[in-house]
C-alpha positions as CSV (number, residue, x, y, z in Angstrom):
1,X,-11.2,-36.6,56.1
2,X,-12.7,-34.8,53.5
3,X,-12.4,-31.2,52.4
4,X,-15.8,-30.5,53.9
5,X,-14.5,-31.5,57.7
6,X,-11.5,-29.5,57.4
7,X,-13.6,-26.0,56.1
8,X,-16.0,-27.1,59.2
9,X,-12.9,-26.9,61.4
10,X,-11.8,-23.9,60.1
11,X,-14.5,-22.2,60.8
12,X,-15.5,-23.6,64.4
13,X,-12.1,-22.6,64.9
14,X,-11.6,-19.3,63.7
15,X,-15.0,-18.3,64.9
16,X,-13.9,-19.4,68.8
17,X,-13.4,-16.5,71.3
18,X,-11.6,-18.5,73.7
19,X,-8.7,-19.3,70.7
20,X,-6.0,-16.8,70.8
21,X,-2.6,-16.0,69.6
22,X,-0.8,-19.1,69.1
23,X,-3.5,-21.7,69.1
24,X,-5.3,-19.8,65.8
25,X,-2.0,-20.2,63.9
26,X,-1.7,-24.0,65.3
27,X,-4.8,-24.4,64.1
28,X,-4.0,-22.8,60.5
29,X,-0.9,-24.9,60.4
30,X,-2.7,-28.2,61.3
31,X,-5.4,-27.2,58.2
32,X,-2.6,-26.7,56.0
33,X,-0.8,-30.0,56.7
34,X,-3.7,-31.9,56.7
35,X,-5.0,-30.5,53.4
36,X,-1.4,-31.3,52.3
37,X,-1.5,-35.1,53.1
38,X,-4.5,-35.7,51.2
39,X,-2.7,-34.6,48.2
40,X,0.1,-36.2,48.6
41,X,2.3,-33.6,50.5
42,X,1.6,-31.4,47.8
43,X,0.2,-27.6,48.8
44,X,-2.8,-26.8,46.3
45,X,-3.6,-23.6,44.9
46,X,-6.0,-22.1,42.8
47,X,-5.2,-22.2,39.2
48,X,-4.0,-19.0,37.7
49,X,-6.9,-17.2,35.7
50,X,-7.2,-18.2,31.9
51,X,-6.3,-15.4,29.5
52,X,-9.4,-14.1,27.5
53,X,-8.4,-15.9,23.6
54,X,-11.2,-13.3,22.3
55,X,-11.5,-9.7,21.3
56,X,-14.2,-7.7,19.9
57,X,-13.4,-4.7,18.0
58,X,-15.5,-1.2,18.0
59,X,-16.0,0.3,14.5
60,X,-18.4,3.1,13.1
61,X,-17.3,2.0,9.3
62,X,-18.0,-1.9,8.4
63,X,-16.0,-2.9,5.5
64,X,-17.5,-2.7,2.2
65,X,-16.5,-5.5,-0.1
66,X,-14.4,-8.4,0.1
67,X,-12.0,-8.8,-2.6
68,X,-8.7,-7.4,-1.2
69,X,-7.3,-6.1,-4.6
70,X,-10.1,-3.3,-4.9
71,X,-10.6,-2.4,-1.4
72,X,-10.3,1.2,-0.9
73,X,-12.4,1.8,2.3
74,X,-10.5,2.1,5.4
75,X,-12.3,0.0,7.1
76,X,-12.6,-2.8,3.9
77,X,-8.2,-2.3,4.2
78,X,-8.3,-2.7,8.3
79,X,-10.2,-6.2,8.3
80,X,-9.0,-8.0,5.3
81,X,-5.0,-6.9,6.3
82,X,-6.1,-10.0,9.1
83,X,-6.9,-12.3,6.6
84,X,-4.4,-11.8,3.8
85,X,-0.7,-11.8,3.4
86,X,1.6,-9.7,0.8
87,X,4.8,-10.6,0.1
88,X,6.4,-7.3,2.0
89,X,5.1,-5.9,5.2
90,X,5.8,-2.6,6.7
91,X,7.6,-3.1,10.0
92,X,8.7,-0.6,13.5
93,X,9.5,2.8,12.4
94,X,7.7,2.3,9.0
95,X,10.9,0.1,7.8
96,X,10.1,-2.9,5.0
97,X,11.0,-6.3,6.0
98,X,9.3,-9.4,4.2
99,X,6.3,-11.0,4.6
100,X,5.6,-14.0,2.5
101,X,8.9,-13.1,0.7
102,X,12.1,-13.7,3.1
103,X,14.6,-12.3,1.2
104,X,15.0,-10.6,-2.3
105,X,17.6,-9.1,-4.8
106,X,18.0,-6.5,-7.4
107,X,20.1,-7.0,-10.7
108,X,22.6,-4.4,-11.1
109,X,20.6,-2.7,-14.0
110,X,18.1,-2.5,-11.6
111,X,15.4,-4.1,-13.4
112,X,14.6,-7.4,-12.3
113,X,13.9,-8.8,-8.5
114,X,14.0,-12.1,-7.2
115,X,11.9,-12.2,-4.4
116,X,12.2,-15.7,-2.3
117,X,8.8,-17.2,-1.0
118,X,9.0,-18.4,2.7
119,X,8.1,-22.5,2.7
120,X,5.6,-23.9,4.5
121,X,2.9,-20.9,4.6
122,X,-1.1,-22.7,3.8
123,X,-4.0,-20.5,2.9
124,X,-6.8,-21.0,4.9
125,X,-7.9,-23.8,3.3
126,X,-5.0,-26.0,3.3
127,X,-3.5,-25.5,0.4
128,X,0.4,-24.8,0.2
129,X,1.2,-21.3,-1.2
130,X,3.9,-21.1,-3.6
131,X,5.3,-19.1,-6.4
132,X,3.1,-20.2,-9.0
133,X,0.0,-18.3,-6.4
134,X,2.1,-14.9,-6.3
135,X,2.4,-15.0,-10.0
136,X,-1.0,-15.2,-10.8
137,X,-2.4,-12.7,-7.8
138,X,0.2,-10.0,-9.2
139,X,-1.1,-10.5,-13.3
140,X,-4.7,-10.5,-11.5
141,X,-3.5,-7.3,-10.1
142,X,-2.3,-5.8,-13.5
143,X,-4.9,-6.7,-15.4
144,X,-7.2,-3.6,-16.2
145,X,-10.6,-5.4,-16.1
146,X,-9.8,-6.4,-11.9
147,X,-9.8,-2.8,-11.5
148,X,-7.2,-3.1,-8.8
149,X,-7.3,0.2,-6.1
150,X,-3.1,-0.5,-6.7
151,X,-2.5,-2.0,-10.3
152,X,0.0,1.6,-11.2
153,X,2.5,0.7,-8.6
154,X,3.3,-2.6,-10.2
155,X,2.8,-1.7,-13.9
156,X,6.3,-1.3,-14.6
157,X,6.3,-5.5,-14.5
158,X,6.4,-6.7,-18.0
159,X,6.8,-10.7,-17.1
160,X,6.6,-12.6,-13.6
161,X,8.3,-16.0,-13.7
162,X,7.6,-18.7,-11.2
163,X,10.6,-20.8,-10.0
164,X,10.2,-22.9,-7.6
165,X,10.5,-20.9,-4.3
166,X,11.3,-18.0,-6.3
167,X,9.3,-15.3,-7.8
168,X,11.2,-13.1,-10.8
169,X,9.9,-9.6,-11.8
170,X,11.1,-8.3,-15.0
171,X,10.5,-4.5,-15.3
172,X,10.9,-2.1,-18.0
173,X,12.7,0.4,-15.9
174,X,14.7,0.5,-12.8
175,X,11.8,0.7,-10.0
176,X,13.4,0.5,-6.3
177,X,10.4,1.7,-4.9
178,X,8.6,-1.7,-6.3
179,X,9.2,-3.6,-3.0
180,X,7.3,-0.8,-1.1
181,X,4.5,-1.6,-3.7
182,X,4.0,-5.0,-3.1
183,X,2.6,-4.4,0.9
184,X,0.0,-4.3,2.1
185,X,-3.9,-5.6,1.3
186,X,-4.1,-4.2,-2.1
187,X,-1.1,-6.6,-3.0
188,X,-3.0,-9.6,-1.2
189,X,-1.3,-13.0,-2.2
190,X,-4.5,-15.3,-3.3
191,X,-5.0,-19.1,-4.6
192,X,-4.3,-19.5,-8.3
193,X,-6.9,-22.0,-7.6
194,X,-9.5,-19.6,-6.5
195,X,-8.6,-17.0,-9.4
196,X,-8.9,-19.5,-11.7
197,X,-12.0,-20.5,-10.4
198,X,-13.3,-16.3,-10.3
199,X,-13.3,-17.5,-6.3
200,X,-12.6,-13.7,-5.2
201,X,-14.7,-11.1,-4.0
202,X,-18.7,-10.8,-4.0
203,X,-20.2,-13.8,-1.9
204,X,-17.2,-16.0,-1.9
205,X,-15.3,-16.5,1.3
206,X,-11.9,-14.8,1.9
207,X,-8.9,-17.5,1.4
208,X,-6.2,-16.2,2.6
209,X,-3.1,-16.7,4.3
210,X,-3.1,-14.4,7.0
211,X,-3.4,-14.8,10.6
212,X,-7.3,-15.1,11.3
213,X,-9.8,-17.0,9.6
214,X,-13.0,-15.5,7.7
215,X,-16.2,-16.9,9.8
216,X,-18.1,-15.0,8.6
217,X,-19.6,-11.0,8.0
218,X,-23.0,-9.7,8.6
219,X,-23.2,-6.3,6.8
220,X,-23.9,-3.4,9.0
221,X,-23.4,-5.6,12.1
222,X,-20.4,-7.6,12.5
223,X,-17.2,-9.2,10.7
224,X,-16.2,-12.6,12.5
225,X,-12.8,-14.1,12.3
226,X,-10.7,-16.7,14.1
227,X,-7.4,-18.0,14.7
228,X,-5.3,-19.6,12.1
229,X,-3.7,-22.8,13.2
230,X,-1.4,-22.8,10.5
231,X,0.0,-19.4,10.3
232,X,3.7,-19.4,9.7
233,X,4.0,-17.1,12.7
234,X,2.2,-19.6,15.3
235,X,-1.0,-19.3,15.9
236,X,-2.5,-15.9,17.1
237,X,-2.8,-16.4,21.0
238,X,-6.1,-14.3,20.6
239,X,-8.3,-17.3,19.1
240,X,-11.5,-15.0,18.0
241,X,-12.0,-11.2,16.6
242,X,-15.2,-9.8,16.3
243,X,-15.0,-6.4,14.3
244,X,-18.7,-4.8,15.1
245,X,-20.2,-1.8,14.0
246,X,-21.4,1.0,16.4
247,X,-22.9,3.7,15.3
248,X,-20.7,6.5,17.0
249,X,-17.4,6.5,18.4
250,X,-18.8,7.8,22.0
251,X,-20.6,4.7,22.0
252,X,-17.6,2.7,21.4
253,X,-16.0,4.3,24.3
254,X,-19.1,3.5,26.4
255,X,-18.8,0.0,25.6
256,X,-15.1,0.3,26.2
257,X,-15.4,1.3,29.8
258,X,-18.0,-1.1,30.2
259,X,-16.1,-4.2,28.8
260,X,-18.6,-5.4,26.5
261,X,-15.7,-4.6,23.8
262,X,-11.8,-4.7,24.0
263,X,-10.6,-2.4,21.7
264,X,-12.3,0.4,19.5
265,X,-11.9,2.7,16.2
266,X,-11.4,6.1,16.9
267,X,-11.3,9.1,14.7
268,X,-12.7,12.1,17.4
269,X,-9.5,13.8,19.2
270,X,-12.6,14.5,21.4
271,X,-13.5,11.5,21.8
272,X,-10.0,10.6,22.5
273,X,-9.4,13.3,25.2
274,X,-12.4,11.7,27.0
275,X,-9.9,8.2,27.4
276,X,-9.3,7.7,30.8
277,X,-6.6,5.8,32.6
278,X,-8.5,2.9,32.6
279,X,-7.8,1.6,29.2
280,X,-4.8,1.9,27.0
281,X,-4.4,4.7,24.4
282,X,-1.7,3.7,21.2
283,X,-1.4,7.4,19.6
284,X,0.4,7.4,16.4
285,X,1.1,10.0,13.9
286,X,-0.8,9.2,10.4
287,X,0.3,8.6,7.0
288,X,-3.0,9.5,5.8
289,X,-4.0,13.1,5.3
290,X,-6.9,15.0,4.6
291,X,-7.0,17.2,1.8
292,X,-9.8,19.3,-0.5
293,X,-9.8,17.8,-3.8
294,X,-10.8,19.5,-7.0
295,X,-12.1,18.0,-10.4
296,X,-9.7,20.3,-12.4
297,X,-12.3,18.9,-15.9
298,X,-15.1,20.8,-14.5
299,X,-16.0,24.5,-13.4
300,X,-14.6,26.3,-11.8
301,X,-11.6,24.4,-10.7
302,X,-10.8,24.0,-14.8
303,X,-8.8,27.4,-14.0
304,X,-5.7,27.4,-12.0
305,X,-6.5,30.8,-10.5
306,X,-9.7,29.6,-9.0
307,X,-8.0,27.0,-7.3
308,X,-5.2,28.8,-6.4
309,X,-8.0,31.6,-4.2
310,X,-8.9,28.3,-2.1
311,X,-5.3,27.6,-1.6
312,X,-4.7,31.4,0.0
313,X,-8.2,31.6,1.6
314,X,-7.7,28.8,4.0
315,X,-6.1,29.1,7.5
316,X,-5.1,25.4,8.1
317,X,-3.9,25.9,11.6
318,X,-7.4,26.9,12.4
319,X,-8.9,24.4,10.7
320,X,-6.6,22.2,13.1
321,X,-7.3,24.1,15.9
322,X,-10.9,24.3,15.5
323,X,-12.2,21.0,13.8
324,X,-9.5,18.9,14.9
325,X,-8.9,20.2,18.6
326,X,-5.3,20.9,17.9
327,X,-4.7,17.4,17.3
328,X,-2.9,17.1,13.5
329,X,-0.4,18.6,11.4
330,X,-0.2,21.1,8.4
331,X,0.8,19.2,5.6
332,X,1.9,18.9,2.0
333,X,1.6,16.7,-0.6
334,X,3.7,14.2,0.6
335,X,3.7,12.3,3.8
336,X,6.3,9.6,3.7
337,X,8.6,10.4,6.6
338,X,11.7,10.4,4.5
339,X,10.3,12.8,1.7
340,X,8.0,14.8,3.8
341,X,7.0,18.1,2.0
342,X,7.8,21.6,3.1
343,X,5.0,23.1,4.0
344,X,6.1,26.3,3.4
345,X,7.0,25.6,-0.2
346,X,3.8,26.9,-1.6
347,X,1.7,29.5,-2.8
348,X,0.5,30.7,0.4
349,X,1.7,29.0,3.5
350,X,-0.3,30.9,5.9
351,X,-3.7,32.7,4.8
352,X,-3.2,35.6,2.7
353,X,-7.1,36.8,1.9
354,X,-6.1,39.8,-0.3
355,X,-3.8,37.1,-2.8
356,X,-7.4,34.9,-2.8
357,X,-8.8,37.7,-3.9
358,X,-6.3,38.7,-6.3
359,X,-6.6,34.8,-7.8
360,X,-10.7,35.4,-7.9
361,X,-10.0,38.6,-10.0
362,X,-7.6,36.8,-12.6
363,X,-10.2,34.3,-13.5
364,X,-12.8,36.9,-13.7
365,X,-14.3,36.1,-10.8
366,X,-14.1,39.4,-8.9
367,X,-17.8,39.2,-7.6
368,X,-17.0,35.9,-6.0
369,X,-17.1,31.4,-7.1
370,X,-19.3,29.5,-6.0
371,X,-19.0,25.6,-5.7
372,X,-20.4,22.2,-4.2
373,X,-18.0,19.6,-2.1
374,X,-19.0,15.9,-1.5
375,X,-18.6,15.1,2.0
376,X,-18.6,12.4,3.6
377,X,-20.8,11.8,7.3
378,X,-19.4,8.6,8.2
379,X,-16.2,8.2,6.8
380,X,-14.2,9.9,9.9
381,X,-16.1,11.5,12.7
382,X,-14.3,15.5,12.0
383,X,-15.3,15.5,8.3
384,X,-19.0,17.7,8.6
385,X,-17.1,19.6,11.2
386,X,-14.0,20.1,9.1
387,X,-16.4,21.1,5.8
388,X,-17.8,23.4,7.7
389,X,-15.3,25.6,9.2
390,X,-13.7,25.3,5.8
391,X,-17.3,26.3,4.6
392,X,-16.5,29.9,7.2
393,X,-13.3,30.4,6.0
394,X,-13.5,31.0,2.0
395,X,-16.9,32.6,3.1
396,X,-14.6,35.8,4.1
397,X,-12.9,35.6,0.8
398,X,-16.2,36.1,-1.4
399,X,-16.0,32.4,-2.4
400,X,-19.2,29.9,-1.6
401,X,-18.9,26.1,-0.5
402,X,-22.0,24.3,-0.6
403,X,-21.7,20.7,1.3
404,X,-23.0,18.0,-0.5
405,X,-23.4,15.4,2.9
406,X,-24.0,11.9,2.2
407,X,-23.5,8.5,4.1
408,X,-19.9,6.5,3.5
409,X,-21.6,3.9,1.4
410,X,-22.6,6.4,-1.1
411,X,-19.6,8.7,-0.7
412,X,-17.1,5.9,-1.9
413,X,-18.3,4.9,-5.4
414,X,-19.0,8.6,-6.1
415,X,-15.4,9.4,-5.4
416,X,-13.9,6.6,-7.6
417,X,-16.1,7.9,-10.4
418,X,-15.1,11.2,-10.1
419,X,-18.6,12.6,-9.7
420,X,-18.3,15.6,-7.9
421,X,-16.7,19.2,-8.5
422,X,-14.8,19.1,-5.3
423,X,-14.3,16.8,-2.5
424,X,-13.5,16.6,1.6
425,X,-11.3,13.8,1.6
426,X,-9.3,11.2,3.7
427,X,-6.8,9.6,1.9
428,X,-4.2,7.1,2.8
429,X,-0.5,7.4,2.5
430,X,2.5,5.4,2.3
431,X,5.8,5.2,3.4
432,X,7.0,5.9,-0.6
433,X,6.1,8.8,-2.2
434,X,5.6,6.7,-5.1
435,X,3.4,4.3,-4.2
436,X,1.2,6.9,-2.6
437,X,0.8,9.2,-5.8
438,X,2.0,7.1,-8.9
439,X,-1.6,5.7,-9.1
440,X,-2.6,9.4,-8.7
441,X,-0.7,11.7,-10.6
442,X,1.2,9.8,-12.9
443,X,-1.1,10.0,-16.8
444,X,-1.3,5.8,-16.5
445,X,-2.4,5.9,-13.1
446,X,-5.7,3.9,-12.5
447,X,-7.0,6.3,-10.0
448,X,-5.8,9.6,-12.2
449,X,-9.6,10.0,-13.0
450,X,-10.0,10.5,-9.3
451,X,-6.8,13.1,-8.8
452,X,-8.1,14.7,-12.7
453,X,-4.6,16.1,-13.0
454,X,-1.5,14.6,-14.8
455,X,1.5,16.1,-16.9
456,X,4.4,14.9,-19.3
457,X,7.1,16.6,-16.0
458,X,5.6,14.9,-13.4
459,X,5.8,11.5,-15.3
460,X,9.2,12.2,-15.9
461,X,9.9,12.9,-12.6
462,X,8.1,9.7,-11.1
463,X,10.3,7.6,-13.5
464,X,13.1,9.7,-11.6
465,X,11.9,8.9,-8.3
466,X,11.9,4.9,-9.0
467,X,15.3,5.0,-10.5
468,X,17.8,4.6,-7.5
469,X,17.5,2.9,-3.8
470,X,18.8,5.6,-2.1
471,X,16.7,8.4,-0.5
472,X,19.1,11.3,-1.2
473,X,19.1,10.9,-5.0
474,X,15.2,10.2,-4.8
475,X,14.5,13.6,-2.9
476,X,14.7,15.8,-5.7
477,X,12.4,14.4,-8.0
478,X,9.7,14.3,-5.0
479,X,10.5,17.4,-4.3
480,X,9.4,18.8,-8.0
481,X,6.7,16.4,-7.7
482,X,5.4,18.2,-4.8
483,X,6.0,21.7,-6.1
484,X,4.1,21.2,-9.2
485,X,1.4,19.6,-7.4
486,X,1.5,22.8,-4.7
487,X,2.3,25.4,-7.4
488,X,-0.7,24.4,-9.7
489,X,-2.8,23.9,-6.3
490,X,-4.4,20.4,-8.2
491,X,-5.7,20.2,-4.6
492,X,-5.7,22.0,-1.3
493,X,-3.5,19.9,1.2
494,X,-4.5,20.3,4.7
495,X,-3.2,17.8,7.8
496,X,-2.3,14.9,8.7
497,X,-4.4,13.8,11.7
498,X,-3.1,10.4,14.3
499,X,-4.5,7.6,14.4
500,X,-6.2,6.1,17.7
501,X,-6.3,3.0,19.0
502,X,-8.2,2.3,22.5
503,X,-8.5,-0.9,24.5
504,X,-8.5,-2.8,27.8
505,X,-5.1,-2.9,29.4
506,X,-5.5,-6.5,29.1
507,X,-4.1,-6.2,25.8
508,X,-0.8,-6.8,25.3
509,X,2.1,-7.4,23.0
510,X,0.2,-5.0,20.2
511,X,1.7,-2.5,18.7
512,X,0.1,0.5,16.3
513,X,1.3,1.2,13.3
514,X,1.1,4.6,10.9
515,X,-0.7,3.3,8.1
516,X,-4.0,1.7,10.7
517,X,-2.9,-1.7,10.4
518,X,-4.6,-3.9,13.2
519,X,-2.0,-6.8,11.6
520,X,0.1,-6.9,14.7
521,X,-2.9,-8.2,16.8
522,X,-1.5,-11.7,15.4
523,X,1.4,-11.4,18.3
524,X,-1.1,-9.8,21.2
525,X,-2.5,-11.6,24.4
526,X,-5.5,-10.7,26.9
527,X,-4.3,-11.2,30.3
């Protein structure tokens, strides 16, 4: 009998008037048992339904560049923390635990740590990562001509020895905070083999040791990775992640409700409210804050009392309120949960538009400033919208912002170079206050051209900050850090927005962490 008779039967039967009660489950039992003897006693079901192994990604930004050590653009930070590894990673509740490094110790003078490698970790290529590798990504790091987005955290190092499993940092002072600076993408572990070959960046393929593959990247379209068999973690159970680029983030939630993408970018707390409960929302608080920076070299923001007007003539709140649909937080200068700034330890916590006016009048600008800001269009969806009510508010205290508005791809090198009189930006932050503004603020810092404001206190007070392990003797010296930065208003802090994560409630096992990392997709499933 095959399984055609038997559906035949089944349906003659079912289909008979003159069958009732009893005879229609005699009938479904007799089905059953005979479907049963042809395979061996054995009831047959249909096979569960395979997971989905892929997931495409919804982005407005594409990344930018491909060398991880200069990567500055979130998006650039987002798709390469996939490929690469770093020796620390950041972990739940922003905590450090190791990454490529599985242990490590301080000497008691605190200048020297001997980090130990895990065994066993490939990059992508097959080769086996080792000590010698880390050595020669961190001097690639700290040498000036890589231009490294991160080379200031680490240039305390004076020698890096390679010991078999173990990797020995020699600084010149005490640094604690040095573990914190060797996370994340800008601290990428690469091939000595491939640096010595000048293997990194431009057209050359990412070789890395993280948990996906590069496949490949077509710019302005799509970035193409897959699943790395030899990660020490186990292979990722999702085998393929496409990061594509959609031109607006309503179109990304579109696509989301229609499937055709299983996870999306978002930015727009408008966009967000519009989530329904048919996909999964992962909400987190940012490290990253937006704040107005100035070129303290150029006019007008050369005089302290200008900059000090814009400080009193801006209403944060509302600028929450109104650009940011409520969704942020006032913030200071710092944003590391453990030295969090007091927001009302400045000039000016709330509006005060006869002080801005005061400030205008002691730089002998009574009749009012006028200025240009470089903003960004692309960069995050609430920056025009953010310029501009910023743009209303100094308007009522005689001062005049013109918006410079370009696309991401210009706005990025023109911010590195310093070439603009103020700027609307987005900046990341860290779980250290001293790996978030050393490479600012500090007179050696390689992106101090970009901050344009440094001082012999706050050195002194960053060498403070790195001296001890413990938070409570590290909180003063953040603390002055943050009231000279406030006092002297080098820029105009505003809020720290949340980051937003949407996808299909296939997805599981991920989790979303402060600083945007998508890392965490190495431990996720789709089903």
């Amino acid at each position: 009998m095959t399984i055609l008779d038997l559906q035949q039967i089944k349906e003659k039967d079912y289909h008979n008037p003159r069958l009732k009660g009893k005879q229609v489950k005699l009938r479904k039992l007799w089905t059953g048992v005979a479907i049963a003897a042809m395979f061996g006693g054995v009831l047959v079901t249909q096979p569960a339904k395979a997971a989905d192994t892929s997931l495409v990604i919804g982005s407005v930004l594409d990344i930018d560049k491909t060398d991880p050590h200069t990567a500055t653009n979130f998006a650039t930070v987002r798709g390469l923390g996939l490929v690469y590894g770093s020796l620390i990673e950041i972990g739940a509740k922003n905590a450090l635990k190791g990454g490529l490094a599985t242990s490590w110790i301080f000497s008691k003078d605190g200048k020297t740590l001997t980090l130990n490698l895990r065994e066993g970790v490939k990059f992508h290529d097959g080769s086996t990562f080792d000590a010698e590798d880390a050595k020669a990504s961190l001097e690639r790091i700290l040498d000036t001509k890589t231009g490294a987005a991160a080379r200031a955290n680490i240039a305390t190092i004076t020698s890096i020895k390679a010991d078999g499993r173990k990797l020995i940092l020699t600084m010149s002072i005490p640094n604690a905070p040095i573990l914190a600076a060797l996370e994340g993408v800008n601290m990428a572990m690469l091939s000595k083999a491939d640096i010595d070959a000048g293997k990194i960046g431009g057209s050359n393929k990412p070789n890395g040791t993280g948990p996906y593959k590069w496949v490949s990247w077509e710019p302005t379209q799509s970035l193409k990775l897959s699943a790395n068999a030899d990660y020490f973690m186990g292979e990722p159970k999702i085998k393929d992640v496409t990061i594509r680029v959609i031109p607006t983030e309503a179109s990304i939630l579109s696509a989301l409700n229609a499937g055709t993408i299983g996870m999306g970018i978002v930015t727009d707390p408008l966009i967000a409210r519009q989530v329904k409960s048919n996909l999964k929302m992962f909400k987190t608080p940012a490290l990253g804050y937006y704040a107005l920076q100035f070129n303290t070299k150029v006019a007008p923001f050369n005089d302290k009392n200008v900059r000090l007007a814009l400080q009193c003539a801006i209403d944060r709140q509302e600028l929450i309120n109104t650009a940011l649909l409520g969704q942020g937080q006032v913030t200071g200068p710092i944003t590391s949960p453990a030295y969090r700034s007091d927001v009302n330890a400045r000039p000016c916590p709330k509006q005060d538009l006869a002080k801005a006016k005061e400030y205008l009048a002691a730089a002998g600008k009574s009749s009012g400033v006028t200025f240009k800001t470089l903003v960004t269009s692309t960069g995050w969806a609430t920056s025009v919208a953010m310029a501009q009510n910023l743009k209303a508010q100094l308007a009522k205290a005689n001062i005049t912002m013109e918006l410079d508005i370009v696309e991401q791809a210009t706005y990025v090198p023109r911010w590195l170079a310093a070439d603009f009189v103020a700027t609307l930006a987005n900046n990341g932050g860290r779980i250290d206050p001293d790996t978030m503004y050393t490479r600012y603020f500090t007179s050696t810092g390689n992106l101090n051209k970009v901050a344009s404001y440094s001082s012999a206190t706050l050195d002194a007070n960053f060498i403070k900050g790195k001296a001890s392990g413990k938070v409570t003797e590290r909180k003063g010296a953040y603390t002055a850090i943050s009231k000279e930065l406030e006092d002297n208003a080098v820029w105009v802090w505003l809020a720290t927005p949340y980051e937003y994560r949407v996808a299909t409630k296939k997805l599981r096992g991920f989790s979303a962490l402060a600083n945007g990392s998508l890392l965490q997709l190495r431990s996720a499933t789709l089903g």
